[in-house]
N, CA, C and O atoms as a MOPAC input file, in Angstrom:
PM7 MOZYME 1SCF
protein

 N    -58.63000 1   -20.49000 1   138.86600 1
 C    -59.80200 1   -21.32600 1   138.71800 1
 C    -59.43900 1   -22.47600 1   137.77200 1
 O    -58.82500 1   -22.18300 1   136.74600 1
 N    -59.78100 1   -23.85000 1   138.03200 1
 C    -59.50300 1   -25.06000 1   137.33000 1
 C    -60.09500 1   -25.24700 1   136.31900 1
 O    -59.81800 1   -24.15100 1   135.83400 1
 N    -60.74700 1   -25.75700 1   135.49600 1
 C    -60.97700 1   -26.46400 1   134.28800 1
 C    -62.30300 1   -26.80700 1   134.62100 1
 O    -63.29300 1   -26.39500 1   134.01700 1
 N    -62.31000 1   -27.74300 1   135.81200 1
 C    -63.72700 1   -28.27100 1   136.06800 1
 C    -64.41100 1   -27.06500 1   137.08900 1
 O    -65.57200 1   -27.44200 1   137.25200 1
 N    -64.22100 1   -25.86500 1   137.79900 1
 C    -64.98400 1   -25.12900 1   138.00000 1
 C    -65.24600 1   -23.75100 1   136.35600 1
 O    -66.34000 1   -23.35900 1   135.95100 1
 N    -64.14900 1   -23.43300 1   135.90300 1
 C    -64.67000 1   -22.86900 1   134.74000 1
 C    -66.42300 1   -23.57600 1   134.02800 1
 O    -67.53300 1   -23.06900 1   133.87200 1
 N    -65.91300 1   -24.76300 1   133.80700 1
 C    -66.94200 1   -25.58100 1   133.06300 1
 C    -68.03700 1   -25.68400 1   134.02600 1
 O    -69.16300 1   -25.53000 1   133.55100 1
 N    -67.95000 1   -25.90100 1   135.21300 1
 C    -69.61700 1   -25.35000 1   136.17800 1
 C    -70.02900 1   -24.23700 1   136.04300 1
 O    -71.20200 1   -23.87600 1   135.94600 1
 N    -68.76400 1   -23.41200 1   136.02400 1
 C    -69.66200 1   -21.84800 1   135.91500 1
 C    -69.82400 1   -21.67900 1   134.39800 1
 O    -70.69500 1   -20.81200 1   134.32700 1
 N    -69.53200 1   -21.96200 1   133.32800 1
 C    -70.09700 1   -22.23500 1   132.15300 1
 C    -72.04800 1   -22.54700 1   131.87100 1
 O    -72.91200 1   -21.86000 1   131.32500 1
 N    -72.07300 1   -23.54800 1   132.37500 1
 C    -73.23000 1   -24.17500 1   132.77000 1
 C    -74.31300 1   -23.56300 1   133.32100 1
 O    -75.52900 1   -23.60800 1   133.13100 1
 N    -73.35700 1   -22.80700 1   134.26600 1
 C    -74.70400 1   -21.75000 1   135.08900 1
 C    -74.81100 1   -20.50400 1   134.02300 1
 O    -75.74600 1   -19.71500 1   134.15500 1
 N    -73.93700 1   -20.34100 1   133.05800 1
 C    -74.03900 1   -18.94000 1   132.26100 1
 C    -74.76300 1   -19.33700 1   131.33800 1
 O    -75.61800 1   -18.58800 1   130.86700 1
 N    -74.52200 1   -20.97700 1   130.74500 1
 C    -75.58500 1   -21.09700 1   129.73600 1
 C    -77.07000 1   -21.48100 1   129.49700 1
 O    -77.71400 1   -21.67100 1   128.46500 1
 N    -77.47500 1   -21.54000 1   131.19100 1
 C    -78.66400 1   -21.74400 1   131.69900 1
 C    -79.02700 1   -20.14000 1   131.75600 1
 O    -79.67200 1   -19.55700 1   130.88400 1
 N    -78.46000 1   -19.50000 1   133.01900 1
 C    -78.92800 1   -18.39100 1   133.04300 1
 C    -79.17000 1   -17.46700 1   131.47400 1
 O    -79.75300 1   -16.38400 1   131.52400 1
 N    -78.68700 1   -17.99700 1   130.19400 1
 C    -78.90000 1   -17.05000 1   129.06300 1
 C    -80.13000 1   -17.66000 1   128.39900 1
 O    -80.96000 1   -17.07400 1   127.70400 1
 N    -80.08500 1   -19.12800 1   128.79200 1
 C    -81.88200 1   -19.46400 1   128.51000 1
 C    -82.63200 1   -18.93200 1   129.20500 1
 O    -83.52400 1   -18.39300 1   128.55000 1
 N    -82.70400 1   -18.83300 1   130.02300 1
 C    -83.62600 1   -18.13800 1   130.93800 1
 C    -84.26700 1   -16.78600 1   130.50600 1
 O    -85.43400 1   -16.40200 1   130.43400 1
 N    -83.00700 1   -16.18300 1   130.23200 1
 C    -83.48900 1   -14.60000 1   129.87400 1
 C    -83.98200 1   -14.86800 1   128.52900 1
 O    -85.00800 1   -14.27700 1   128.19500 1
 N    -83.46800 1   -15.60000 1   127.76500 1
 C    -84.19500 1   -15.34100 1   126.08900 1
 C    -85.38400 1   -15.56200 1   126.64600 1
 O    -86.10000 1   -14.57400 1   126.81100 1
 N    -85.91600 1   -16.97400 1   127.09400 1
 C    -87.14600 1   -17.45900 1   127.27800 1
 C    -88.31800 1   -16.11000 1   127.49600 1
 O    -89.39600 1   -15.83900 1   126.96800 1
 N    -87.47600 1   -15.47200 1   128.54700 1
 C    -88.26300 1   -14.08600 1   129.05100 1
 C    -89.04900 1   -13.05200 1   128.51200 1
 O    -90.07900 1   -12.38700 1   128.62400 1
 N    -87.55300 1   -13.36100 1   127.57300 1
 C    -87.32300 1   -11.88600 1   126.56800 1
 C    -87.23700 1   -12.33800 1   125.28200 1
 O    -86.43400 1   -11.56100 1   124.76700 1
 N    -87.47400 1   -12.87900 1   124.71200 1
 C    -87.36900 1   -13.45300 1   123.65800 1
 C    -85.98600 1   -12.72900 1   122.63900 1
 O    -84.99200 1   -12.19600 1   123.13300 1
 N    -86.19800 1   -12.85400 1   121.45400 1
 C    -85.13400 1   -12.06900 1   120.58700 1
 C    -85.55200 1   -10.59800 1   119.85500 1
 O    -86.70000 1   -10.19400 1   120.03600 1
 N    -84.92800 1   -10.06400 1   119.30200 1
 C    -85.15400 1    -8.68200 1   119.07200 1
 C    -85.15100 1    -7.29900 1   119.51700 1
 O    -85.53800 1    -6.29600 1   118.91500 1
 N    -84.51600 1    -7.45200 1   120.97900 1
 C    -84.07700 1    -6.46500 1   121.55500 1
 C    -82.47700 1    -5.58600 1   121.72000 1
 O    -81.48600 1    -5.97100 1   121.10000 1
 N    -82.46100 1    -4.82100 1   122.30900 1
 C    -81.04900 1    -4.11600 1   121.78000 1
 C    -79.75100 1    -5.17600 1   123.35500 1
 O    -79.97400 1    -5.65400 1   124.46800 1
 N    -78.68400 1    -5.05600 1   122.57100 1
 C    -77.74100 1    -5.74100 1   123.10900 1
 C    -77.38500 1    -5.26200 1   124.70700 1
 O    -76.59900 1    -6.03300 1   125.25700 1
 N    -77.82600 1    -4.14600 1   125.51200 1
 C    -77.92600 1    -3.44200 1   126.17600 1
 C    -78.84800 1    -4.53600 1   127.61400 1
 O    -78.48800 1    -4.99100 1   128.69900 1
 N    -80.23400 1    -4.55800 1   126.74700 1
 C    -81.49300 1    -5.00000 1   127.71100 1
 C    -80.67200 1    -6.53300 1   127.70300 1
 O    -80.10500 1    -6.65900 1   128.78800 1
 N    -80.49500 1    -7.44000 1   127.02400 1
 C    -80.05700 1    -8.87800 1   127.53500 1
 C    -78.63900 1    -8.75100 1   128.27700 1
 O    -78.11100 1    -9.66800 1   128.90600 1
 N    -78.16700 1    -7.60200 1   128.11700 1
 C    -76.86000 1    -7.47700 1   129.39800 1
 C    -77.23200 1    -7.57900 1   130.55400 1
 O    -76.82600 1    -8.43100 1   131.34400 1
 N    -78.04900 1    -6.71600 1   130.78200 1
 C    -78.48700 1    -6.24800 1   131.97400 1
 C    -79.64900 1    -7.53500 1   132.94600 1
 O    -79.46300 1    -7.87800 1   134.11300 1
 N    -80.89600 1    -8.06800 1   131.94600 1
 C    -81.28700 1    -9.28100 1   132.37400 1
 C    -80.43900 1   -10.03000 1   133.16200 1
 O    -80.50300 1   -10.29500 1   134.36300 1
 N    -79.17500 1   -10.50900 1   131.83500 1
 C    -77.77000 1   -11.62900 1   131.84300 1
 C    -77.62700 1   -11.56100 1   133.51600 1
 O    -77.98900 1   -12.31900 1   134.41600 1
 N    -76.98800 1   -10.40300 1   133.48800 1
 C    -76.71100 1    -9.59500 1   135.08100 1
 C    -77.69900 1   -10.08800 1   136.01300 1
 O    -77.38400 1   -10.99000 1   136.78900 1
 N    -78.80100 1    -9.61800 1   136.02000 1
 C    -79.50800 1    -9.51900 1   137.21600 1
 C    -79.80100 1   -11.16000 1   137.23200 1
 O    -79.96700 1   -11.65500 1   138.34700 1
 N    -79.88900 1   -12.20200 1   135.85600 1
 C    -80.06800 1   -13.19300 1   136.50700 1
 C    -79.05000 1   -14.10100 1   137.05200 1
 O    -79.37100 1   -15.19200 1   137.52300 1
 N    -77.89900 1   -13.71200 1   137.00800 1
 C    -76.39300 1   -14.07600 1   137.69500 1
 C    -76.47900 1   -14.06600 1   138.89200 1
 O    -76.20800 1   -14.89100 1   139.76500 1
 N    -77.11100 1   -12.49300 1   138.89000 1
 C    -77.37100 1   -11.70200 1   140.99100 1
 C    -77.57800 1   -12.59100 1   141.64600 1
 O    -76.93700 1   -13.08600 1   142.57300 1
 N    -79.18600 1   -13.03100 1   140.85500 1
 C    -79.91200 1   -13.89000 1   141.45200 1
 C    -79.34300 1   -15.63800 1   141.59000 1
 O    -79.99100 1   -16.36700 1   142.34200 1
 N    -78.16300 1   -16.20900 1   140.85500 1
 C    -77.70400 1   -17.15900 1   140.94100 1
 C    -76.38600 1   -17.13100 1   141.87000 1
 O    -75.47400 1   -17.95700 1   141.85000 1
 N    -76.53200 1   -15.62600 1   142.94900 1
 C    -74.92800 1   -15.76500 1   143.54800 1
 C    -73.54400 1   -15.77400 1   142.91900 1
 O    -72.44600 1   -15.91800 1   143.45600 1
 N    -74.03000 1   -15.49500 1   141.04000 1
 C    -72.55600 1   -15.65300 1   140.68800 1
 C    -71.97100 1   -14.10200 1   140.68700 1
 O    -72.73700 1   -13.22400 1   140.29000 1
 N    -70.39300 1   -13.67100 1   141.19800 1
 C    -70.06700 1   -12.27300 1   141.13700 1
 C    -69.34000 1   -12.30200 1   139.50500 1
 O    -68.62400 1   -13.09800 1   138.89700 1
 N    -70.12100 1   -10.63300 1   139.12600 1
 C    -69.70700 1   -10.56500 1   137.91300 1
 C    -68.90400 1    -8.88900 1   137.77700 1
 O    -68.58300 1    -8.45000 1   138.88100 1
 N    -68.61600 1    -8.09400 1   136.75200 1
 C    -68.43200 1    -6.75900 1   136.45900 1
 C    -69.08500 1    -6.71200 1   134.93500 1
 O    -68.82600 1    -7.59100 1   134.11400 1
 N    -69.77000 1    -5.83700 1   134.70900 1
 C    -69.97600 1    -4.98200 1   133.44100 1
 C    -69.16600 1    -3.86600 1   133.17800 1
 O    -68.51100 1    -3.21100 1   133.98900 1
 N    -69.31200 1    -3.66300 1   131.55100 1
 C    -68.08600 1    -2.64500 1   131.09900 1
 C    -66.73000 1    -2.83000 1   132.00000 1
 O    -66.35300 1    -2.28800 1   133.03900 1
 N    -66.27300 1    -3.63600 1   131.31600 1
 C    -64.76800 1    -3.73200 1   131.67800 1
 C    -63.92400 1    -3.80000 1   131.38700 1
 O    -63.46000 1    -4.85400 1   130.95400 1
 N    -62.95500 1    -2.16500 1   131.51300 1
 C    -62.17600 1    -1.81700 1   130.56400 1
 C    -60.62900 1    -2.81200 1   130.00100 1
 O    -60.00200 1    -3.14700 1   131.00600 1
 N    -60.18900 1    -3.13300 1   129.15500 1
 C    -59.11800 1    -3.89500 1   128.95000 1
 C    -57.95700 1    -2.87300 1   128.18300 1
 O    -58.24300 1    -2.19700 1   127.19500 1
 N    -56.56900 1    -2.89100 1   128.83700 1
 C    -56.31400 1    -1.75400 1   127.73300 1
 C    -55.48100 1    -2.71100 1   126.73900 1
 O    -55.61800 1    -3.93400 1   126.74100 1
 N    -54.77800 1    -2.15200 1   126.05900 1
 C    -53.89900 1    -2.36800 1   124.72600 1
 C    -52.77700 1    -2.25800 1   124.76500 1
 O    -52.35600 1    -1.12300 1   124.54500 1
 N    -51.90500 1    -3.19900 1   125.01600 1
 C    -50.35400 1    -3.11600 1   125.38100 1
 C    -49.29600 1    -3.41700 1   124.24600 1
 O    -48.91900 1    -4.57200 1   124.05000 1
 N    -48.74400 1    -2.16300 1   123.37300 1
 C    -47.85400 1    -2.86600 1   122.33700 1
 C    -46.95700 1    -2.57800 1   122.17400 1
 O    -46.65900 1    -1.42000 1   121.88100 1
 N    -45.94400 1    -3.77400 1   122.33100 1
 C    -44.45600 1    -3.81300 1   122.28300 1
 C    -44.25200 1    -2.92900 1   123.87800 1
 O    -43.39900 1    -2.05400 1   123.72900 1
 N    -44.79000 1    -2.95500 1   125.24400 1
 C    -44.09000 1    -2.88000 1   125.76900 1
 C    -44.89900 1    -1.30200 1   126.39100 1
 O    -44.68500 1    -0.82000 1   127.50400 1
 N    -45.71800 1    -0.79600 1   125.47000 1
 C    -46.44800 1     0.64800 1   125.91900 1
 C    -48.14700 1     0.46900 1   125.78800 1
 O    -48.75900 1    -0.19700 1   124.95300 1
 N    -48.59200 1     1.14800 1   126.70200 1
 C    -49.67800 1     1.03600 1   126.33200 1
 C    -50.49600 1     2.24500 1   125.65400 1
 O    -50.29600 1     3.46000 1   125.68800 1
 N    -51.11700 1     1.76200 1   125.26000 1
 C    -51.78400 1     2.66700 1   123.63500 1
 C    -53.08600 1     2.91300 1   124.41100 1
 O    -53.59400 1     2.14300 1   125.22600 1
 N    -53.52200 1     4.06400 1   124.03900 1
 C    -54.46400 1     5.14100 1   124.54000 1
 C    -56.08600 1     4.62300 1   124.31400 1
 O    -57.02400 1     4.96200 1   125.03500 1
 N    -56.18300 1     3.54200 1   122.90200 1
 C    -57.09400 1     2.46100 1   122.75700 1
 C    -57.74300 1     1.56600 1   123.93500 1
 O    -57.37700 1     0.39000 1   123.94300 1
 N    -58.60400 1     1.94500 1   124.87000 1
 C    -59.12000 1     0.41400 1   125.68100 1
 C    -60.23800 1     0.03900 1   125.05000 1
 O    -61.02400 1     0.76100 1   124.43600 1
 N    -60.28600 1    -1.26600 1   125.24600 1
 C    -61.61200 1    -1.88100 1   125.03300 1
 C    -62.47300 1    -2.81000 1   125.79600 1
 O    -61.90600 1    -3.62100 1   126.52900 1
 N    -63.40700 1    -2.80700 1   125.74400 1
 C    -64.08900 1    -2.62000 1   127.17100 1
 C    -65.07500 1    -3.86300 1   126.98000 1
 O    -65.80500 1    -3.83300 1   125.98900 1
 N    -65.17500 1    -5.24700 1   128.08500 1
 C    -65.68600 1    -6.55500 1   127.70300 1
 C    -67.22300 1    -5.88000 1   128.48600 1
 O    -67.48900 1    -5.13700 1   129.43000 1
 N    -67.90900 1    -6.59500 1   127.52300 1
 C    -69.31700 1    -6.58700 1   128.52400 1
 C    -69.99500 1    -7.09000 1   129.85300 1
 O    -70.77700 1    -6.58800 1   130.66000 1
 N    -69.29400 1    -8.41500 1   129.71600 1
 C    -69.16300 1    -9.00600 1   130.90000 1
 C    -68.58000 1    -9.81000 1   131.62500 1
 O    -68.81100 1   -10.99900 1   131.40600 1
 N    -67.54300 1    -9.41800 1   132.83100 1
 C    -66.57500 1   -10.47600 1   133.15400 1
 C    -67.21800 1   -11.05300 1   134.39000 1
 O    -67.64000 1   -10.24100 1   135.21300 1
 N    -67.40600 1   -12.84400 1   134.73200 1
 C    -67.86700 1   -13.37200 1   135.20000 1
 C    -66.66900 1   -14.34400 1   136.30000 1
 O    -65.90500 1   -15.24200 1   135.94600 1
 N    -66.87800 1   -13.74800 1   137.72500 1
 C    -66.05000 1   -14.60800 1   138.89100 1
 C    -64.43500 1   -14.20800 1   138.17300 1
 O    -63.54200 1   -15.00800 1   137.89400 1
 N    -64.43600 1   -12.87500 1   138.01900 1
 C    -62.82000 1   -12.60900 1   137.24100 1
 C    -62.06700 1   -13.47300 1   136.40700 1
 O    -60.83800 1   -13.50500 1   136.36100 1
 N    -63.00700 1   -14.31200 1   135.61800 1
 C    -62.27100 1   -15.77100 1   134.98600 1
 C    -62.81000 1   -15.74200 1   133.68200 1
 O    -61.94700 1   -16.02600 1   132.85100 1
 N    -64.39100 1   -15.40400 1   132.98900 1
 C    -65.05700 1   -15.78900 1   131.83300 1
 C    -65.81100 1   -14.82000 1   131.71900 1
 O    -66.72900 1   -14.39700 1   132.42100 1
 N    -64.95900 1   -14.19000 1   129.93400 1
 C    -65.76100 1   -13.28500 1   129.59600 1
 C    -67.13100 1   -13.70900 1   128.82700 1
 O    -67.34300 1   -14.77900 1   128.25700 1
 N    -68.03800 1   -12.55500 1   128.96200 1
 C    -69.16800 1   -12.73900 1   127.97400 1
 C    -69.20800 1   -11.66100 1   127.18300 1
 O    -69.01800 1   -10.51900 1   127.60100 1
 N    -69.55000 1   -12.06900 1   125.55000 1
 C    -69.36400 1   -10.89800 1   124.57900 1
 C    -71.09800 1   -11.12200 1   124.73100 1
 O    -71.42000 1   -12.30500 1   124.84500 1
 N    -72.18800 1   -10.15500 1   124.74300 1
 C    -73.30200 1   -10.32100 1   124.27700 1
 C    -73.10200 1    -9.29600 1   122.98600 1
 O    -72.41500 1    -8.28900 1   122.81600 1
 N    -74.21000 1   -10.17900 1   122.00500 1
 C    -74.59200 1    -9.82500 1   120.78800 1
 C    -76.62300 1    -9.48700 1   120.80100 1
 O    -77.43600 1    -9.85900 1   121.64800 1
 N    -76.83200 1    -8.76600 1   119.66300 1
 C    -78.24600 1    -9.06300 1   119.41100 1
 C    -78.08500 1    -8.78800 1   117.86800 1
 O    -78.41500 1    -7.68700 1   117.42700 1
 N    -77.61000 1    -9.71700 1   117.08100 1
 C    -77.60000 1    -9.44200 1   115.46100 1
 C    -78.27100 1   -10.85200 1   115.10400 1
 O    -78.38000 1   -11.91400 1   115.71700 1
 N    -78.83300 1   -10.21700 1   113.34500 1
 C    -79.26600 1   -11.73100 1   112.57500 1
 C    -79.07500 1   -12.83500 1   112.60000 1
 O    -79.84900 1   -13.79000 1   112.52900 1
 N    -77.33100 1   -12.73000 1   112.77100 1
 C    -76.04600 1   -14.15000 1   112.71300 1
 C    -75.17700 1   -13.98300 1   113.39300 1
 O    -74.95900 1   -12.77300 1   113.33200 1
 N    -74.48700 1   -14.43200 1   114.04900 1
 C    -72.97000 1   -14.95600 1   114.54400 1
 C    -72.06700 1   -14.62100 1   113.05000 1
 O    -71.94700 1   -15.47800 1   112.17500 1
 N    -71.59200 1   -13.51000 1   112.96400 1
 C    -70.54000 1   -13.33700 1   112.48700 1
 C    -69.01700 1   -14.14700 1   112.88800 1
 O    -68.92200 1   -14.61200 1   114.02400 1
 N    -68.33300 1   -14.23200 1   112.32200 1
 C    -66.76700 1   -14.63900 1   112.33300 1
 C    -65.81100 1   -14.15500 1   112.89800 1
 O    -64.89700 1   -14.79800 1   113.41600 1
 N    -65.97400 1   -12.36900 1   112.83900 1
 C    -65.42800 1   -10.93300 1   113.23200 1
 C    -65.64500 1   -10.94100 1   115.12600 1
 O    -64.85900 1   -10.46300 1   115.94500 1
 N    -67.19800 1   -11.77300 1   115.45000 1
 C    -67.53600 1   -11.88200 1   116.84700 1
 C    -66.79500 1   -12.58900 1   117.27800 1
 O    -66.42600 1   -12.20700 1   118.38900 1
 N    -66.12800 1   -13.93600 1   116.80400 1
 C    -65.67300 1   -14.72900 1   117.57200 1
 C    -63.92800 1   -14.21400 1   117.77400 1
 O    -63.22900 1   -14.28900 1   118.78400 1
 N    -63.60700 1   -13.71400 1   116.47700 1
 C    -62.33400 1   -13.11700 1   116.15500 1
 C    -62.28500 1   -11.92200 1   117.78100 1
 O    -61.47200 1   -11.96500 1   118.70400 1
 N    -63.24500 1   -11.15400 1   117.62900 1
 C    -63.45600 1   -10.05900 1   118.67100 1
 C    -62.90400 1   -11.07700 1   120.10600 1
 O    -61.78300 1   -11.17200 1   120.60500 1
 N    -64.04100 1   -11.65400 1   120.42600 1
 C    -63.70000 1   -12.46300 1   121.62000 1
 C    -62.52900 1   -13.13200 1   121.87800 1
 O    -62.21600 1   -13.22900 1   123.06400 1
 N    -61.86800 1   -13.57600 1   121.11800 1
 C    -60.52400 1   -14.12500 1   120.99500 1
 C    -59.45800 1   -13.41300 1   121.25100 1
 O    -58.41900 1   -13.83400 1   121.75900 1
 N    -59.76500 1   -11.97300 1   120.79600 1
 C    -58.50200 1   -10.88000 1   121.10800 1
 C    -58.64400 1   -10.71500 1   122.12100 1
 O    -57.62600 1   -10.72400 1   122.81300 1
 N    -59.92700 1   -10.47900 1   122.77100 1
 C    -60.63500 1   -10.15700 1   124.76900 1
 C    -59.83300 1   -11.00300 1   125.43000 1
 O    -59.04400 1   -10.62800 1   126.29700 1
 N    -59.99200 1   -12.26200 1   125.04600 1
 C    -59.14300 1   -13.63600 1   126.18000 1
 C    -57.51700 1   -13.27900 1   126.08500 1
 O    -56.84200 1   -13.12800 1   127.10300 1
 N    -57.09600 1   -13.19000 1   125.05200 1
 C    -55.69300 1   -12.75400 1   125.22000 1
 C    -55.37200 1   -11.49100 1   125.62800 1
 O    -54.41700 1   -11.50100 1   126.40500 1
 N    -55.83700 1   -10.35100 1   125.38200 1
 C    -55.40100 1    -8.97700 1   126.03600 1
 C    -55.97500 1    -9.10000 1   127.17900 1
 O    -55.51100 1    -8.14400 1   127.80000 1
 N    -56.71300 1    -9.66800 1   127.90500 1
 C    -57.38200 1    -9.75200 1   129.57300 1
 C    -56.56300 1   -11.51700 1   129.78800 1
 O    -56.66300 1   -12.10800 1   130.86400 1
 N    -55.94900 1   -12.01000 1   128.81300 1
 C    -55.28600 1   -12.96600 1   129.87600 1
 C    -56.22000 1   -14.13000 1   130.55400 1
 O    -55.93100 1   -14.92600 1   131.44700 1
 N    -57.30100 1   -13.97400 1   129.90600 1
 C    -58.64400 1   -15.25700 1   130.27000 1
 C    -58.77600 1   -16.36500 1   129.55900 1
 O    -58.90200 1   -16.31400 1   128.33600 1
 N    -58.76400 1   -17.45900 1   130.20800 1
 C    -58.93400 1   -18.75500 1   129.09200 1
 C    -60.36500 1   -19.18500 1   128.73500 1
 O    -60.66200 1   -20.28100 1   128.26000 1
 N    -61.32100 1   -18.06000 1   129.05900 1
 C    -62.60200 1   -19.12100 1   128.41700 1
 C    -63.31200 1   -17.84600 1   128.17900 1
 O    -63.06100 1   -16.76000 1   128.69900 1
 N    -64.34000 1   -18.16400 1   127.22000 1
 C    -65.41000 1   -16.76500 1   126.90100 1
 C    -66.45600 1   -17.18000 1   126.18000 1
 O    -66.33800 1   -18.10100 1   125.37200 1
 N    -67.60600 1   -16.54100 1   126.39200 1
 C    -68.95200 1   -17.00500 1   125.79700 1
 C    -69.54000 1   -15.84800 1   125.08200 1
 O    -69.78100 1   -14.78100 1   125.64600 1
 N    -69.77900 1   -16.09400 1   123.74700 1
 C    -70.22700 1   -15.48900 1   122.64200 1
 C    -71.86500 1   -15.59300 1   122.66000 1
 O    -72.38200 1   -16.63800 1   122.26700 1
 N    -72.59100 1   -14.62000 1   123.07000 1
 C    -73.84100 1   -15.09400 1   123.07500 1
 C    -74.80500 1   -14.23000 1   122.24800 1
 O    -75.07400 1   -13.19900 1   122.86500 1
 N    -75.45200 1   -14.31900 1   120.97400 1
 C    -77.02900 1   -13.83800 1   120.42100 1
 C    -77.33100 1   -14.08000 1   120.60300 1
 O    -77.49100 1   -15.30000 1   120.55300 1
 N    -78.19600 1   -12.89800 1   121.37800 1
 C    -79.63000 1   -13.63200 1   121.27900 1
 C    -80.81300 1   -13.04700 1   120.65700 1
 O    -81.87300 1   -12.93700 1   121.27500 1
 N    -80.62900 1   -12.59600 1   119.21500 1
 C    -81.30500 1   -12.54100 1   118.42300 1
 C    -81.90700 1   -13.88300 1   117.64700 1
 O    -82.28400 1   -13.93600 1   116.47700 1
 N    -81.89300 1   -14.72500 1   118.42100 1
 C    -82.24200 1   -15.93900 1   117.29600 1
 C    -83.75400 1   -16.82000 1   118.23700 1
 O    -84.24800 1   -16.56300 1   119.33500 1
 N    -84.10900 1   -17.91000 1   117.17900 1
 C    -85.06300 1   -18.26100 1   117.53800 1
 C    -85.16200 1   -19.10400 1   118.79000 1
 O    -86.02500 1   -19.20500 1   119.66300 1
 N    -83.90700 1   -19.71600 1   118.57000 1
 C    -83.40000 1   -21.01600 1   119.59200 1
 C    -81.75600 1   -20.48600 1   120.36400 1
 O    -80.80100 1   -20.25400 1   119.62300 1
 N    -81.64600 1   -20.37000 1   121.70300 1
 C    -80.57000 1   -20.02100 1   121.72100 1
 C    -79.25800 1   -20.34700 1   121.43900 1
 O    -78.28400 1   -19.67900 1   121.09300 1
 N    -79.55300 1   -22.21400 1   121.79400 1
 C    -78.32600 1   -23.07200 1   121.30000 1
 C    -77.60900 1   -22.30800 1   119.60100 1
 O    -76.43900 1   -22.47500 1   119.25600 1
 N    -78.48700 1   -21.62800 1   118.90900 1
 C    -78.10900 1   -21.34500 1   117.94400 1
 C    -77.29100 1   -20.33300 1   117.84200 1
 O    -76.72000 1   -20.14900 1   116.76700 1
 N    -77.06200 1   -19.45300 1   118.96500 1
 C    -76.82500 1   -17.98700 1   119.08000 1
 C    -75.67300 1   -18.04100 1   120.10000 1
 O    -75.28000 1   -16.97100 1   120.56500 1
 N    -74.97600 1   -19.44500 1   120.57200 1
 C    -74.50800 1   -19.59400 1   122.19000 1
 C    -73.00600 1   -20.58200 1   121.68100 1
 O    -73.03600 1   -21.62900 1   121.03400 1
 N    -71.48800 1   -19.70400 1   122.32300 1
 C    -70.79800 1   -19.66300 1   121.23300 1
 C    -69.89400 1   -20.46400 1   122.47200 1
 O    -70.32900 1   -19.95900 1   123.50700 1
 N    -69.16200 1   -21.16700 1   122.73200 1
 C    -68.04500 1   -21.21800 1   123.68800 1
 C    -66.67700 1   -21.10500 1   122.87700 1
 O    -66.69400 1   -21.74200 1   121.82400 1
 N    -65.50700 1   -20.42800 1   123.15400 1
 C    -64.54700 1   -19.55900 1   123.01800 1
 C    -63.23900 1   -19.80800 1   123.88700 1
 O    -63.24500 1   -19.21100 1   124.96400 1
 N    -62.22900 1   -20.50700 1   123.63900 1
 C    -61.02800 1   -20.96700 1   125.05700 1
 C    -59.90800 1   -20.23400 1   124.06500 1
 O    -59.58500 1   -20.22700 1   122.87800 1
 N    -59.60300 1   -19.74200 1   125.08300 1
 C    -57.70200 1   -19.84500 1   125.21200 1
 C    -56.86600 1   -20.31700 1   125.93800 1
 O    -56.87300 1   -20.08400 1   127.14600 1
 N    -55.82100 1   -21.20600 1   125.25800 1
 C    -54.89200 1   -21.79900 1   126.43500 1
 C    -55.82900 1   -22.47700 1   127.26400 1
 O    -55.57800 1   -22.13700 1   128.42000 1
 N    -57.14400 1   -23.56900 1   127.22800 1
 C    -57.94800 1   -24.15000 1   128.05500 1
 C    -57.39200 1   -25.24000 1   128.30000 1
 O    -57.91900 1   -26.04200 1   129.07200 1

């Protein structure tokens, strides 16, 4: 996938996550805005996977550790969903290790614990 379709399907992820706050406002568990996220993707034709395991490859073996993205979107862009106070540092750090152990150049960090989503709505590249 190119640069300029990543960045369309960007667009549709950061619409579709207004959408659901609008819905749903903030204060719910990180679980229920997955699942919204999801169904309003369905409904936009975009193909996605939830829980998706990534394993841990070091030096050559892989380690018994997987870790598992919340949501991978058209096999190209992960989404970390959050529902905390703030955007921690540790979140974006998190997402950053996802793009390199899954080998993805783009990922979206999203709370939506907040009032406004732009506030809560993170974009994330590797190698972009």
């Amino acid at each position: 996938m190119n640069n300029l379709e990543l960045n369309n399907l960007g667009g549709i992820i950061l619409d579709s996550s207004i959408t659901v706050h609008k819905e749903l406002g903030p204060g719910l568990l990180e679980s229920a805005y997955q699942h919204a996220l999801c169904r309003e993707l369905e409904l936009r034709g975009i193909h996605f996977r939830k829980y998706v395991p990534v394993d841990l490859i070091y030096k050559g073996v892989q380690l018994e550790k997987v870790y598992v993205l919340d949501v991978l979107v058209e096999e190209a862009i992960i989404i970390e969903i959050k529902s905390a106070e703030q955007i921690n540092p540790i979140f974006e750090s998190q997402l950053i290790t996802y793009l390199k152990l899954s080998d993805k150049r783009l990922g979206y960090l999203i709370n939506f614990n907040v009032l406004l989503l732009k506030d809560g709505f993170r974009r994330i590249v590797n190698r972009f």
